[in-house]
C-alpha positions in Angstrom: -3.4 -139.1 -156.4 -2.3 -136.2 -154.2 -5.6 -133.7 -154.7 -4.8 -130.0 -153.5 -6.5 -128.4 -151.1 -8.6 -125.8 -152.6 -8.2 -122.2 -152.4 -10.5 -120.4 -150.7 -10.8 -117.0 -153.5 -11.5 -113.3 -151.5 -13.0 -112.4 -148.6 -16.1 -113.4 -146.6 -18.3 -111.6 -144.0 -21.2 -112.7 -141.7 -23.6 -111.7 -144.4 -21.6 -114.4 -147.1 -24.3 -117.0 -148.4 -21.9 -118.4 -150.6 -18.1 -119.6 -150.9 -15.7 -118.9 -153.9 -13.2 -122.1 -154.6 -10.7 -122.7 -156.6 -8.2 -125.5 -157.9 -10.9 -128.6 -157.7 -10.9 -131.3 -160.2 -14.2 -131.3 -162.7 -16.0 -133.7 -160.7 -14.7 -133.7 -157.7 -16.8 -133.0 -154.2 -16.1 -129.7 -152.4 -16.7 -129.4 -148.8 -16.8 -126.1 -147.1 -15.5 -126.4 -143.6 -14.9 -124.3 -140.6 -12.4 -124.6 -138.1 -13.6 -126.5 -134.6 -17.2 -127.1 -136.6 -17.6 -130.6 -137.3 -18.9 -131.8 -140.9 -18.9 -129.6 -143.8 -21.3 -126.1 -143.8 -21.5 -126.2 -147.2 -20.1 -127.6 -150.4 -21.1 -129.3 -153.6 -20.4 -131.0 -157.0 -17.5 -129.7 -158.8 -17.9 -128.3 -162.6 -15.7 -125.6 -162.9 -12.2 -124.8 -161.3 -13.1 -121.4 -160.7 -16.8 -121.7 -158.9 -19.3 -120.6 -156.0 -20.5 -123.0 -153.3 -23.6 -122.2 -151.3 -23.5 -122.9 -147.6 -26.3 -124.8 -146.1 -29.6 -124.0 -145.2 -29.7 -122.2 -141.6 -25.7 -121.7 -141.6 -24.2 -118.6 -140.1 -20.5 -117.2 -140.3 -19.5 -115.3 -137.3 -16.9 -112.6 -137.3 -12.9 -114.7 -136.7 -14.2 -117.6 -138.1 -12.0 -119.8 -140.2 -13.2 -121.0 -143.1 -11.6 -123.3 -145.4 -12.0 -126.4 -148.0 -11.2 -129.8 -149.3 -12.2 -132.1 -151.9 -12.6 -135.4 -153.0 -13.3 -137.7 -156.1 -13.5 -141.2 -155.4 -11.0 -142.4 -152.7 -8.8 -139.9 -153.2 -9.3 -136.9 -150.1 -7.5 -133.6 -150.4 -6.2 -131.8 -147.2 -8.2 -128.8 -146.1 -6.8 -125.4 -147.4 -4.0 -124.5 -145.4 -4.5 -121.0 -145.6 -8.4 -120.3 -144.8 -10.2 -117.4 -144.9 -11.6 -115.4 -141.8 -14.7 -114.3 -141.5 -15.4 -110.5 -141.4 -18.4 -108.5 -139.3 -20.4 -106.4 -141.1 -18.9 -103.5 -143.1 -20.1 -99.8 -143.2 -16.8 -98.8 -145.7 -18.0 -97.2 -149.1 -18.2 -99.0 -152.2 -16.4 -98.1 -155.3 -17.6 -98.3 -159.0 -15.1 -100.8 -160.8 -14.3 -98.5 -163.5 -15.8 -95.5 -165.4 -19.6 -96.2 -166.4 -20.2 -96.6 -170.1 -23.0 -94.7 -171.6 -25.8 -95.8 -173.4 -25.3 -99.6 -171.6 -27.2 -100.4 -168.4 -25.1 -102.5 -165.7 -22.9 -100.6 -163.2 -19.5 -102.8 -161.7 -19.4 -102.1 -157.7 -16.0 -103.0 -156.0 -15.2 -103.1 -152.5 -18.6 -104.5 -151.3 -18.8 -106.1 -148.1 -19.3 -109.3 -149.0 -23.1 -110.9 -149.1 -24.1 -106.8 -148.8 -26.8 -105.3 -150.9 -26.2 -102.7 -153.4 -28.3 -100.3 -155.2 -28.0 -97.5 -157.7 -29.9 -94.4 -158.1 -29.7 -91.4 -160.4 -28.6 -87.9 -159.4 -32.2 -87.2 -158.8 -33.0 -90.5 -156.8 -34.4 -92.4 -159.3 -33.8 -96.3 -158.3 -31.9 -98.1 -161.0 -31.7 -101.5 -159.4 -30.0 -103.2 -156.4 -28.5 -106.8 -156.5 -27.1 -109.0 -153.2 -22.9 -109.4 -153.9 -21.8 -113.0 -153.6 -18.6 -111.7 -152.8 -16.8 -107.9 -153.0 -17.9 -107.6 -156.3 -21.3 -106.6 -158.2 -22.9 -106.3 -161.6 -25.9 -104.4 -161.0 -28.7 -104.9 -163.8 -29.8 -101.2 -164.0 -33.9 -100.3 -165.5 -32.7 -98.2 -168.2 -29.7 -97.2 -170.4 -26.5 -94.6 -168.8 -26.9 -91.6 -170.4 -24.1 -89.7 -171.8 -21.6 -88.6 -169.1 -24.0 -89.4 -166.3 -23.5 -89.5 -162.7 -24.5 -92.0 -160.6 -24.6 -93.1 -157.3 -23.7 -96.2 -155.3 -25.6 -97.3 -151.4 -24.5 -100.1 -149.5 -26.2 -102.1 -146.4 -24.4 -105.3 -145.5 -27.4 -107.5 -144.1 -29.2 -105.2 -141.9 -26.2 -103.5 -140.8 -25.3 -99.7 -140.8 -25.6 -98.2 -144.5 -22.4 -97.4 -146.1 -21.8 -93.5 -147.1 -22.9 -93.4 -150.7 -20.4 -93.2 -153.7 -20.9 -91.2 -157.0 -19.5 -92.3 -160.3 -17.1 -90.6 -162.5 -19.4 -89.0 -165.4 -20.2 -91.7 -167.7 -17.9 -92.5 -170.8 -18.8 -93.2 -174.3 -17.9 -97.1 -175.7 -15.0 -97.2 -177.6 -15.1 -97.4 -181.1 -12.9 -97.9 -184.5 -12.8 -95.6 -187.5 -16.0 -97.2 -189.2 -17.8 -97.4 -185.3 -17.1 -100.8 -184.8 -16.0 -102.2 -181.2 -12.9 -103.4 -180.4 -11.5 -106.9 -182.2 -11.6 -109.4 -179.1 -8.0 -110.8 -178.6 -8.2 -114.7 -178.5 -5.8 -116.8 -176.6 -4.3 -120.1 -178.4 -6.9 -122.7 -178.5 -6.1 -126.5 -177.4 -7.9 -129.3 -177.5 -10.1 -130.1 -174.3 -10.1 -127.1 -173.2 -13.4 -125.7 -170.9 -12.3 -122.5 -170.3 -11.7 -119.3 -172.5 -9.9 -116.4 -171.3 -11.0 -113.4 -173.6 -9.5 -110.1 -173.2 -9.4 -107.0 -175.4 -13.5 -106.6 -174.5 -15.9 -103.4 -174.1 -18.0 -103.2 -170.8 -21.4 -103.6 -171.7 -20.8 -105.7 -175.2 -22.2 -109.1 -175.6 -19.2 -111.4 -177.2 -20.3 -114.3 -179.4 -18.7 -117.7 -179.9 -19.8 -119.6 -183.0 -18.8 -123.1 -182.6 -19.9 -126.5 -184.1 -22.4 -127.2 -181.6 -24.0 -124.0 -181.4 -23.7 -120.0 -180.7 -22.8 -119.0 -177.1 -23.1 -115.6 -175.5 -21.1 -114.3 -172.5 -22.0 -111.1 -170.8 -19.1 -108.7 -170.7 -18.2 -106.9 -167.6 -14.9 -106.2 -167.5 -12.3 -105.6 -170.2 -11.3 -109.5 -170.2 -13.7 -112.7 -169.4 -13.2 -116.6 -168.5 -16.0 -118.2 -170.8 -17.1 -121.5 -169.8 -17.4 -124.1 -173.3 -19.1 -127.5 -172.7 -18.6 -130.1 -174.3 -14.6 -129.0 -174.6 -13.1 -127.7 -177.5 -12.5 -130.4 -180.1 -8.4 -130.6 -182.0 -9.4 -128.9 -185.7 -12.8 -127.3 -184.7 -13.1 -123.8 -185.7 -14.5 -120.8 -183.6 -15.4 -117.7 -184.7 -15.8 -114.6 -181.9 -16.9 -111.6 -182.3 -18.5 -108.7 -179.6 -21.4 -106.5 -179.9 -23.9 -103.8 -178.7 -27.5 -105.5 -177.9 -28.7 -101.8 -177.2 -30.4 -99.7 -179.7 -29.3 -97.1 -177.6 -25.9 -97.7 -178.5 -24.3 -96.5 -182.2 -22.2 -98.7 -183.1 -21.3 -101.5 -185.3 -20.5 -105.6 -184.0 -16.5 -106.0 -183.6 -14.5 -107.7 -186.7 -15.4 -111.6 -186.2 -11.9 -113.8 -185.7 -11.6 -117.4 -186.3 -9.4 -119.6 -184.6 -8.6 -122.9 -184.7 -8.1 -125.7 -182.3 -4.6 -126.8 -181.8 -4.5 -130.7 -180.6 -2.3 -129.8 -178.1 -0.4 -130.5 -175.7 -0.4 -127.7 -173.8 2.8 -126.4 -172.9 5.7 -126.4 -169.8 3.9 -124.0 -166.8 6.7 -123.0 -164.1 6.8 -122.7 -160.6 7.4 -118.6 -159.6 9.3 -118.7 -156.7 11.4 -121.3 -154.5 9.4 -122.8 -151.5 11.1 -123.4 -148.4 10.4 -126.0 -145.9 7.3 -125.1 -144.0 6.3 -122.8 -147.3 2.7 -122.6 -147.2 1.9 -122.5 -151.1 3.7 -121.3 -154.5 2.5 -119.2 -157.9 2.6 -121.5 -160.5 3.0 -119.8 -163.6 2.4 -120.3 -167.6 -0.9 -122.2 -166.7 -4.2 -123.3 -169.5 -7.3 -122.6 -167.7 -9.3 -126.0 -167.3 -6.0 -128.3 -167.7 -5.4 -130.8 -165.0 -2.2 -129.6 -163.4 0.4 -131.7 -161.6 3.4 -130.7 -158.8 5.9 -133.6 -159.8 9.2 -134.2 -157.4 11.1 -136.1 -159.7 8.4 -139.2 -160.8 6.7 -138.3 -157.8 3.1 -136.8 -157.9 3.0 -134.9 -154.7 -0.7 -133.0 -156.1 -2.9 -132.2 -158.8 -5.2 -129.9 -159.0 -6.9 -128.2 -162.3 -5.9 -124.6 -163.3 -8.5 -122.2 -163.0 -6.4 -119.1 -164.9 -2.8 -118.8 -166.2 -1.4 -118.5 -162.6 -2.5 -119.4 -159.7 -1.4 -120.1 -156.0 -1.0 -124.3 -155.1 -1.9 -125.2 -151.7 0.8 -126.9 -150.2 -1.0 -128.4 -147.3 -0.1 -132.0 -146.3 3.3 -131.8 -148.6 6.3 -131.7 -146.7 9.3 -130.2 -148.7 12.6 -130.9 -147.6 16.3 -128.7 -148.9 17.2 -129.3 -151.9 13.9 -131.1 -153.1 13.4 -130.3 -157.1 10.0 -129.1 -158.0 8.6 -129.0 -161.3 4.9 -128.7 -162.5 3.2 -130.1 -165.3 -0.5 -129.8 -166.9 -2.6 -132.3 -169.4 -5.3 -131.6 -171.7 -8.1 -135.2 -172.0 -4.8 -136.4 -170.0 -2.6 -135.9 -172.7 0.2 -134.2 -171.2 2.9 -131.8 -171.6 6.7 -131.1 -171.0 7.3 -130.5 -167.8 8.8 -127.4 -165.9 11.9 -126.5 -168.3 14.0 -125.3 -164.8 12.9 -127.1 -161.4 12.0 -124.8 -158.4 14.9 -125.8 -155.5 13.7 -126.1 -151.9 15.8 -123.4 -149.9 16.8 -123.5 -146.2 15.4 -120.4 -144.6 17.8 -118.1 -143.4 18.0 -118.3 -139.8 
């Protein structure tokens, strides 16, 4: 088995505590790595193909650092990325609210953070509202008390003990949307196949809570943005039905819980993803395309396996380190569900000779 090297996902600075990956195998070991350091920094089990990894106790990024990662499950050793990411200084650029601010929730979305920098939001009369630490370039700030209706608010930054960053303001708050009778929008469901582990759920109202009724139990996902990736475990079972639905937790907030839609589990398999482009020789990675989030994915020349990784949205880059392509080589992809799997590519990707 060829494991791909992981994708390191955004940007780090010296303040990062933490390292997104993508691409690893559900339990699979991720080591975080940097170039000319021996041993891994940082790294652990492998759950999700979309997840953070903490970096060890005492560990410290400098600025032009490389960092990059690999996994393993078993015997079976990946290549380290072969694109990694470099490590930034500390930042003093603004931040950026992620969106208008929806009134009568309380969270605020912060963009454009340095990343491991602090955030925290105040009123227009410099009221604290709550500060969180980013991960990465992105926040959801937890705020004390309900947006009011077209507020204002504003946005500090400090990326670990650095220079503050000039302060932002929000666009005036705007009001959730809602149908004729006040309900919230009908969440839009993807097909549903058996084994799946990840949801993607789009059609969503900042702010809302969206429900997942399922054999096993209720689950609740946060929403933050206008589309999530909800994480099911134990995977979604051929002929189980789901039932989703989104609502306001606030009694601040008038209005009614979304129209509930079922949906039922399709045995699968899933079907023929695509590669996006054609690779040339020396091509450091591809877009594969037409992807299930959660299914084990597989770059096939001919009967050859040359990786697998598992697909952490509907497309993705591949890491192509430790593949060499050659003219003419045929490419195709193809993805499994409980290793049940799929047609393959319908039109092979054809290794070109670079222009010279």
């Amino acid at each position: 088995m060829g494991l791909m090297a992981p994708v390191i996902v955004g940007e780090l600075s010296v303040c990062s505590t933490q390292v997104r990956v993508k691409g690893q195998l559900h339990g699979a070991r991720v080591d975080i790595l940097l170039d000319g350091v021996a041993g891994p920094v940082g790294g652990g089990p492998a759950d999700w193909p979309d997840q953070w990894f903490p970096l060890n106790p005492g560990v410290s990024l400098q600025p032009g650092q490389i960092v990059r990662a690999r996994q393993s499950r078993g015997a079976d050793v990946s290549p380290a990325s072969g694109i990694g990411a470099t490590v930034q200084d500390r930042s003093a650029s603004p931040p950026q609210f992620a969106g208008p601010l929806v009134a009568c929730t309380a969270i605020a979305v912060i963009d454009r953070l340095a990343p491991g920098a602090t955030v925290s939001i105040l009123d227009r009369g410099g009221m604290f509202l709550g500060k969180v630490t980013a991960a990465g370039s992105r926040a959801v700030v937890p705020l004390n008390r309900p947006i009011g209706g077209s507020e204002v608010l504003t946005a500090t930054a400090e990326a670990c003990g650095g220079a503050p960053a000039p302060s932002v303001d929000s666009l005036p708050a705007e009001q959730i949307h809602r149908g004729a009778n006040g309900e919230l929008p009908t969440p839009v469901i993807p097909p549903l196949l058996a084994c799946m582990r990840v949801l993607h759920i789009t059609g969503l109202q900042v702010g809302a809570t969206l429900y997942v009724e399922r054999d096993d139990g209720v689950y609740t996902w946060p929403v933050t943005d206008q589309e999530l990736y909800g994480r099911v475990d134990p995977p979604l079972k051929g002929g189980e039905s789901l039932v989703f639905r989104q609502e306001m937790g606030d009694i601040h907030c008038e209005s009614r819980p979304s129209d509930n839609v079922s949906a039922t589990v399709d045995p699968g398999p899933p079907g023929a993803p695509w590669i996006g482009s054609q690779p040339c020789p020396g091509s450091l990675l591809f877009w594969a395309y037409g992807l299930v989030p959660s299914a084990t994915v597989k770059v096939m020349s001919g009967a050859t396996e040359l990786l697998v990784f598992e697909a952490a949205e509907e497309s993705q880059e591949v890491d192509l380190a430790g593949v060499t392509l050659t003219p003419g080589q045929q490419l195709t992809v193809v993805q499994g569900l409980c290793d049940v799997y799929g047609p393959a590519s319908a039109v092979p990707a054809v290794v070109t000779q670079p222009a010279e």
